[in-house]
C-alpha positions in Angstrom: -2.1 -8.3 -17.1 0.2 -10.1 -14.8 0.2 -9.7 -11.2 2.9 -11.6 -9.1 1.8 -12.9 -5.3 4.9 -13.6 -2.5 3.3 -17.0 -1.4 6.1 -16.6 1.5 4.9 -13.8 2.6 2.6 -13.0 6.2 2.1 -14.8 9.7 0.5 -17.6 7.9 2.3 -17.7 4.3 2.2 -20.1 2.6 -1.3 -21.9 3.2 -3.2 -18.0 3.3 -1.4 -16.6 0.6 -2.3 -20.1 -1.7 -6.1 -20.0 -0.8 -6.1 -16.1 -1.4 -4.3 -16.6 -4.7 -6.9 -19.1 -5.7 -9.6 -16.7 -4.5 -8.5 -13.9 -6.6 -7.9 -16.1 -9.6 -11.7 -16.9 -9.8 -12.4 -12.8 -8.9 -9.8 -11.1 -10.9 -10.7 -9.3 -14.8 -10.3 -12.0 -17.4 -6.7 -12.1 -19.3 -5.4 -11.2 -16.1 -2.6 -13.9 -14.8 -1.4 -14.4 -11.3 2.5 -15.5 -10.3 2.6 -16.9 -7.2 6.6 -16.8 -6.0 7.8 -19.1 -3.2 9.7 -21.9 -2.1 8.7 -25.4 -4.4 9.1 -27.6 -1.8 6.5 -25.7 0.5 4.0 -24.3 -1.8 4.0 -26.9 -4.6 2.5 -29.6 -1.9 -0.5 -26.9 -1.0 -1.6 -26.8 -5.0 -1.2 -30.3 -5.3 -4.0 -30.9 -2.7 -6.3 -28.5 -4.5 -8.8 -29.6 -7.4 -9.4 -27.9 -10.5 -6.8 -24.8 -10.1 -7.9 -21.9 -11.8 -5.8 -22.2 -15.5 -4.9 -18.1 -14.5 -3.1 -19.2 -11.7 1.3 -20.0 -12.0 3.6 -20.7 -9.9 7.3 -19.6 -9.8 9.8 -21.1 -7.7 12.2 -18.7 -5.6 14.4 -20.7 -3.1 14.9 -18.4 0.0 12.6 -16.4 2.1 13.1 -13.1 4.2 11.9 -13.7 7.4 9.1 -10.8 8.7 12.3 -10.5 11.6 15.4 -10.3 9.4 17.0 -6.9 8.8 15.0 -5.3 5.7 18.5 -4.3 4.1 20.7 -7.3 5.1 18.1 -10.0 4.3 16.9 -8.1 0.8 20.7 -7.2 -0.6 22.0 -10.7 0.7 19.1 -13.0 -0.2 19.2 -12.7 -4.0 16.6 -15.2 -4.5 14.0 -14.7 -2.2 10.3 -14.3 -3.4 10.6 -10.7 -2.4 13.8 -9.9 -5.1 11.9 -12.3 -7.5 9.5 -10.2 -7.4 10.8 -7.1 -7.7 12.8 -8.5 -10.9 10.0 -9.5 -12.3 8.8 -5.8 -11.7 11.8 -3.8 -13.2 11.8 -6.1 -16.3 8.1 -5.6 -16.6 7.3 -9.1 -17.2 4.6 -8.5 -14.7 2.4 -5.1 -14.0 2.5 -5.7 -9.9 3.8 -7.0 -7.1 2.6 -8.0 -3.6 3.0 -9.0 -0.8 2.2 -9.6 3.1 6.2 -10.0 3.9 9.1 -8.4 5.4 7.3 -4.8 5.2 10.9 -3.2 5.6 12.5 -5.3 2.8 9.2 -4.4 0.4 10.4 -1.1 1.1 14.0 -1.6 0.5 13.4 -3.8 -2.3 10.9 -0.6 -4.0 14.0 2.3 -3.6 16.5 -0.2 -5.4 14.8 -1.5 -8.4 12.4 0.9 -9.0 12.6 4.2 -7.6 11.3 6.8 -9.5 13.8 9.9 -10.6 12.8 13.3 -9.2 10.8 11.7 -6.2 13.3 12.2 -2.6 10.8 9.6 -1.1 8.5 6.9 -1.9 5.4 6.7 0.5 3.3 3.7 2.2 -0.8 4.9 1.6 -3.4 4.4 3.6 -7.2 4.5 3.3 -9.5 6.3 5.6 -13.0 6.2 6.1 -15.3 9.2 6.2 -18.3 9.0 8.3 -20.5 10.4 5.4 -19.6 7.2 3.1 -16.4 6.7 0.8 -12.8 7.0 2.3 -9.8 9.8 1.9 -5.9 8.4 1.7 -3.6 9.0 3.8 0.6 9.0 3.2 3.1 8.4 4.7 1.7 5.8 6.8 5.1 4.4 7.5 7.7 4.0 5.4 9.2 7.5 6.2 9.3 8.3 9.9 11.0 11.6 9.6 10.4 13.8 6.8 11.6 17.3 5.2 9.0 20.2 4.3 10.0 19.5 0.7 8.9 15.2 1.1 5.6 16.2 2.6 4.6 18.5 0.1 5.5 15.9 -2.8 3.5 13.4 -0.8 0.7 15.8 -1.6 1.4 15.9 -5.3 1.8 12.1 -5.5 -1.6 11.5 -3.6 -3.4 13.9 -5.6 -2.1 12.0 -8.5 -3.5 8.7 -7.4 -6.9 10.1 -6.1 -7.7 11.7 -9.0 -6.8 8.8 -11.2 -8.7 6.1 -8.9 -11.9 7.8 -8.0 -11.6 10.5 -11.4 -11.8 13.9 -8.8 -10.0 16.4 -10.7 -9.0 18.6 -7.8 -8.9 16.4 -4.6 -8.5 18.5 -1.7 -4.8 18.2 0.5 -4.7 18.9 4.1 -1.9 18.7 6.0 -1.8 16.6 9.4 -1.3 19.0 12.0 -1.6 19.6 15.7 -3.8 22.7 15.1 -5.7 24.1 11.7 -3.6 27.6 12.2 -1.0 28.0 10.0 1.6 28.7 12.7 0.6 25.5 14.5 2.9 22.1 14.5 6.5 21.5 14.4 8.6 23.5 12.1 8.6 20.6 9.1 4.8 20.9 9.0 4.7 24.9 9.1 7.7 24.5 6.6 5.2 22.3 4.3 2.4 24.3 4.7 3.7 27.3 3.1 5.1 25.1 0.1 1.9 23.4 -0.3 -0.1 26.6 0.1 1.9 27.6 -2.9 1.7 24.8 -4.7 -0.6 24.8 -8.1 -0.8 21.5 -8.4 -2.2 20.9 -5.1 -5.8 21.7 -3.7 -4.5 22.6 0.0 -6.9 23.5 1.9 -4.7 23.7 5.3 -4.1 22.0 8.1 -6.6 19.3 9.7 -6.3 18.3 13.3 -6.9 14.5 14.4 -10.7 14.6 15.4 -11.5 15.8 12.4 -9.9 13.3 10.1 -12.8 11.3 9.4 -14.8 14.1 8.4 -15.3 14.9 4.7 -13.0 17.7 4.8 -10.5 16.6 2.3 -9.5 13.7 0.0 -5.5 13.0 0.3 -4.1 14.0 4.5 -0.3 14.2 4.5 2.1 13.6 7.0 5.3 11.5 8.2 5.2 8.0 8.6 5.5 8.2 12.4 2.3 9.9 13.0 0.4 7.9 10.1 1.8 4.5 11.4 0.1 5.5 14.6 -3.0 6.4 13.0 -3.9 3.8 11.3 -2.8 1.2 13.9 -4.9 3.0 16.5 -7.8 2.6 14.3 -7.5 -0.5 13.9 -7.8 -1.4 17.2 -11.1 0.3 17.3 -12.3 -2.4 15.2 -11.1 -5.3 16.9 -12.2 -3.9 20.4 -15.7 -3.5 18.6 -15.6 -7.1 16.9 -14.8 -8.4 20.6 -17.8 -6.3 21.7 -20.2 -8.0 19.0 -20.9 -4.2 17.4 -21.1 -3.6 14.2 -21.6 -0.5 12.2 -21.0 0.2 8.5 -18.4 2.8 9.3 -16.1 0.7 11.7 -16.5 -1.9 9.6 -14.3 0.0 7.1 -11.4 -0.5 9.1 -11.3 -3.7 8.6 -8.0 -4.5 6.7 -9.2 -7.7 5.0 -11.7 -5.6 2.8 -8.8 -3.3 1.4 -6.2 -5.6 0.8 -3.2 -3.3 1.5 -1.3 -0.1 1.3 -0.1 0.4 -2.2 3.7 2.1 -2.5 3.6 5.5 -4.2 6.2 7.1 -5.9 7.5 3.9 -7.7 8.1 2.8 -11.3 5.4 0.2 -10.9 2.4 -1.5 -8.4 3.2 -2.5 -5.1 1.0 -3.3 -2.2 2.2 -4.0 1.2 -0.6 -6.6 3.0 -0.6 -6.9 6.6 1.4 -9.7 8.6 -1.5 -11.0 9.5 -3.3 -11.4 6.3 -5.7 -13.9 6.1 -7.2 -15.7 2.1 -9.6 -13.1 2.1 -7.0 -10.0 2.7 -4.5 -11.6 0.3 -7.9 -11.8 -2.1 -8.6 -7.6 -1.7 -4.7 -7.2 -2.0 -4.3 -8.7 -5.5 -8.1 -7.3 -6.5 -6.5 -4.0 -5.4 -3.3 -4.0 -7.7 -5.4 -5.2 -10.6 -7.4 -1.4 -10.0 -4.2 0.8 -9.8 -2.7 -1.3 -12.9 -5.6 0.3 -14.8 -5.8 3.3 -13.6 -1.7 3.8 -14.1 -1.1 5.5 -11.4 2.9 5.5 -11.5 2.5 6.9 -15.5 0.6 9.8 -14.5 3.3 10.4 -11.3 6.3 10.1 -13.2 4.4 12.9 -15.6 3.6 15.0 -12.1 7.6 14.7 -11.7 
């Protein structure tokens, strides 16, 4: 297995991303191989200064960067050579089995729908993990790549997150609830009453209705679906509940599941291959989770059993 690293990518690419690759290296399954991509005359010095690299560890050079501030589209179409499209070439030609990357979250997006978009699928979506209060965590899509969505892009969010709960944590019906401002079928805007009667129709999703916000950490269902607006709120709201507890010296094993580092990233569903997104502020040990994370949807090939859903 090959997975490729941006070494460019993140608040504080390269030196993170080099000790997180060297991290994972010593973690990772053996046979497994990872790429780092980035600029020679920045990264190179970093690996230089290291002793005894791990032998499963390369480097590739790419000679631009897309800044986390450029415009996703501009910088992605017009920067040819940038870690992010060396990458993502790497990806389509399937000389590696994943890509990631704490970059340019827009142009990881952009770069996903134009190399390898699957057919069939109006949307890919950014997941999310959430923690249940009873032990184990739920997913959660879109959690931002898709701000506004049609009835018919939330029900296939269902489908595709069924898909990759299922094949990750081997439940054979995961249940699918629908984000919602009320559990009453009538409740919500008209996309989300829209979506509920598709999904309610839906054999190949376990809906079991809508789920208001309080209850979302409850274990009520498996795979919560909604548009990237509300989920990018979500999720960055509970992240602040973990920082403000940090600052407060309070720990808890629940809370502490919101802590990014352990997780890694939000993998991109509805692609022809594994993607995570890391945070901008990704740290060695986040970077580490990220490419531990890839290596466990590689296995479990989530995109094959998608593209079969499709």
């Amino acid at each position: 297995m090959k997975i490729a690293l941006d070494a460019m990518g993140g608040d504080f690419a390269p030196l993170a991303v080099v000790n997180g690759a060297i991290l994972a290296a010593s973690e990772v399954e053996p046979n497994t191989q990872i790429i780092l991509i980035g600029q020679e005359e920045v990264v190179k010095p970093l690996l230089e200064q290291k002793v005894n690299l791990p032998d499963n560890l390369e480097f590739m050079h790419a000679p631009e960067a897309i800044g986390m501030a450029e415009h996703p589209l501009k910088a992605f179409t017009q920067k040819k050579y940038s870690s992010i499209s060396v990458g993502y070439s790497l990806l389509k030609d399937k000389k590696v089995e994943a890509f990631c990357s704490a970059g340019n979250t827009g142009a990881m997006l952009i770069g996903a729908v134009y190399s390898i978009k699957l057919e069939g699928l109006s949307r890919p979506a950014i997941m999310s993990y959430v923690p249940k209060t009873k032990g184990g965590h739920a997913i959660m899509l879109d959690v931002g790549a898709n701000t506004d969505c049609k009835p018919e892009t939330l029900q296939q969010f269902g489908e595709i997150g069924s898909v990759f709960f299922r094949q990750l944590y081997q439940i054979e019906k995961p249940r699918v609830a629908l984000i919602s401002v009320g559990e009453e079928e009538e409740k919500g805007n008209l996309a989300s009453q829209t979506a509920y009667k598709l999904m309610k129709e839906n054999s190949r999703i376990n809906f079991v209705g809508n789920i208001e916000g309080r209850d979302l950490f409850k274990d009520i269902a498996d795979v919560y679906v909604c548009d990237g607006f509300v989920g990018n709120i979500i999720i960055k709201m509970a992240e602040s509940y973990y920082e403000i507890l940090k600052k407060k010296n309070f720990t808890d094993p629940f809370f502490d599941n919101f802590n990014f580092e352990l997780i890694g990233g939000s993998p991109v569903l509805g692609i022809d291959g594994t993607v995570i997104i890391g945070h901008g502020i990704s740290n060695p040990q986040a970077i580490k989770s990220m490419v531990l994370l890839a290596q466990r949807m590689v296995k479990a090939d989530i995109q094959s059993k998608i593209k079969e859903v499709l």
